[in-house]
N, C-alpha and C positions, 0 to 999 in steps of 0.2 A: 434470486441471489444477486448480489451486489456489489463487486468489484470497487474498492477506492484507493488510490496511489497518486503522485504526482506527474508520473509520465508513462508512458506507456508504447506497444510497439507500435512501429517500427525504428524510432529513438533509440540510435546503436548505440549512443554513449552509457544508456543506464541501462541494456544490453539484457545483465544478468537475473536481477529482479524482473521485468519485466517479460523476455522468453520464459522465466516458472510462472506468472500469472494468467502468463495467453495457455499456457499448456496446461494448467488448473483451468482455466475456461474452457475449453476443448472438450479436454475430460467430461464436465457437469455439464454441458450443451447439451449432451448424446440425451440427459433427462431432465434438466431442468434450463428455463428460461435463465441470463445469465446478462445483465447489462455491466456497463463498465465505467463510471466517475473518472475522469482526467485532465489533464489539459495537453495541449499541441508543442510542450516545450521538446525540441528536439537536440540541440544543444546550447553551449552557452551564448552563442550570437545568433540563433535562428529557432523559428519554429517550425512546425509540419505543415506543408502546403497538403491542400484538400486532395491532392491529386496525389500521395504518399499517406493518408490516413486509411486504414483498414476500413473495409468497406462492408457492409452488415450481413452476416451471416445468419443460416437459422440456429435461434436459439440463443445469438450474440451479437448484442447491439454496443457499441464500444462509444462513448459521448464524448468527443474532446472539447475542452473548453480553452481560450484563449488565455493564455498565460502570460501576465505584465510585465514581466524583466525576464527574459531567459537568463540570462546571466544570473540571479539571483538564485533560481531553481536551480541552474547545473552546478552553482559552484558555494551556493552556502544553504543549498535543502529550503531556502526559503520559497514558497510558493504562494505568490501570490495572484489572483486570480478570482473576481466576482463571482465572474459566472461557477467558477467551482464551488467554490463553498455556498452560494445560493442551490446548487442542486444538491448539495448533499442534505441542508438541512431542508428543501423541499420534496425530496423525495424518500426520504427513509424507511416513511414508512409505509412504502410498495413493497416493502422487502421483509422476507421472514430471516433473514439472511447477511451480512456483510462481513469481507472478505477482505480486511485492513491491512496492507503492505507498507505503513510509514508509522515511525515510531514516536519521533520529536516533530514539532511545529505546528504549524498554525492548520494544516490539514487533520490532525488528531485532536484539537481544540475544538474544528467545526464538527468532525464524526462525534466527538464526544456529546456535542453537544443536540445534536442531532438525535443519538441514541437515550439521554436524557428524557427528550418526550416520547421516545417510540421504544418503552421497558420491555416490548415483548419480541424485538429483534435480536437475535445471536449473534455475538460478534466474534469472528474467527480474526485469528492475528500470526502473521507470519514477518517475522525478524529481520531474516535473510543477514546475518550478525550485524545489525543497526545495533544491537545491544551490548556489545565486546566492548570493552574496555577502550580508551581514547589513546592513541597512540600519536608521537611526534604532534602535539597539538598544544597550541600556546597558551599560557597560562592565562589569559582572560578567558578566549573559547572554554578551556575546563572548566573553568570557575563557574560560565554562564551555565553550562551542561549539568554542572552537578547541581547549582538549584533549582534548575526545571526539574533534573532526577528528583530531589527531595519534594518538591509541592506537585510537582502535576504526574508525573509517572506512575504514583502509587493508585490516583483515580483511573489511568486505562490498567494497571494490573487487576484492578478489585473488579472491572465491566466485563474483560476476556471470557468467553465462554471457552472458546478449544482454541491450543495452539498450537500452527504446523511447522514442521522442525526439520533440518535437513539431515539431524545428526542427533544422536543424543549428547554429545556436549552440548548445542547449543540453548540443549534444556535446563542448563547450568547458569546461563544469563540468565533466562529468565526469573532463576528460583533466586538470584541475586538480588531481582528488585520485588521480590517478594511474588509473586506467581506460583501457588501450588496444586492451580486446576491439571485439567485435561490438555493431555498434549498428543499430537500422531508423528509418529517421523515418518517424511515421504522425502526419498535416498533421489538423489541426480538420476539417478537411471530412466525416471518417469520422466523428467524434461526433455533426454537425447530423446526418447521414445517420440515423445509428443512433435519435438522440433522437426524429427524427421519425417511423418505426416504431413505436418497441416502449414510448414514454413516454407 
């Protein structure tokens, strides 16, 4: 199984996504191998020194990859970053398995593409509401949003094998942009759970 996101812990600023990813890792450790695609943005002026990256447990190997602008990652989802998306289209297909935590950008360009030559990995996909509607956002941002919505959104709806939900509204976004596979809601209570373990 194969974990990919743009940051990961212990990056307090993106905090929320990322404590439900470590605590979905945790969980599938206990039986299955579990690596993890990222990069070291920690926030918008810095990144994770080696001596604050999570250090390899059994069963969870977490890869940070150096990330070109922080600034770019913390504050417009752009994530840019060789070494990342060279591993994900080099590795994909170690994995029976992926575990996609980002919705829009150049990180779901390179999974997709990735997943392209490797038809027999499952692509699990969780929102965390990247998908709710755009609030207080200026009208060019909209503008750019809704036609990435109409051309590329429709190819990771049609790839998603299962999607995990925190809520059943948030299964409402999804059917928005057309998604009427398999979905699990898995409620907060598993994250305090998990947090309170292994954090």
């Amino acid at each position: 199984i194969v974990q990919i996101l743009g940051s990961y812990m212990p990056a307090a600023k993106f905090g929320g996504v990322n404590r439900v990813m470590y605590s979905y890792a945790n969980i599938l450790r206990e039986l299955y191998p579990v690596d993890v695609i990222t990069t070291d943005v920690k926030d918008e002026n810095t990144r994770l020194k080696d001596s604050e990256k999570l250090s390899k447990l059994k069963n969870l190997n977490v890869n940070y990859y150096k990330v070109h602008s922080a600034k770019l990652s913390s504050n417009n989802n752009i994530t840019l970053s060789i070494g990342f998306w060279l591993s994900i289209i080099r590795n994909m297909k170690n994995y029976s398995h992926c575990h996609l935590a980002e919705f829009r950008g150049l990180t779901v360009f390179f999974v997709q593409v990735a997943l392209y030559f490797n038809k027999d990995v499952k692509l699990i996909h969780s929102g965390f509401g990247m998908l709710g509607k755009l609030n207080k956002k200026g009208p060019i941002k909209t503008f750019i949003v809704y036609v990435y919505d109409q051309i590329f959104t429709p190819f990771l709806m049609r790839r998603i094998d299962l999607v995990l939900v925190e809520s059943e509204l948030e299964i409402l976004d999804y059917k928005r942009f057309g998604y009427n596979g398999h979905y699990e809601v898995i409620p907060h209570f598993v994250e305090r759970m998990q947090n309170e373990k292994v954090i």
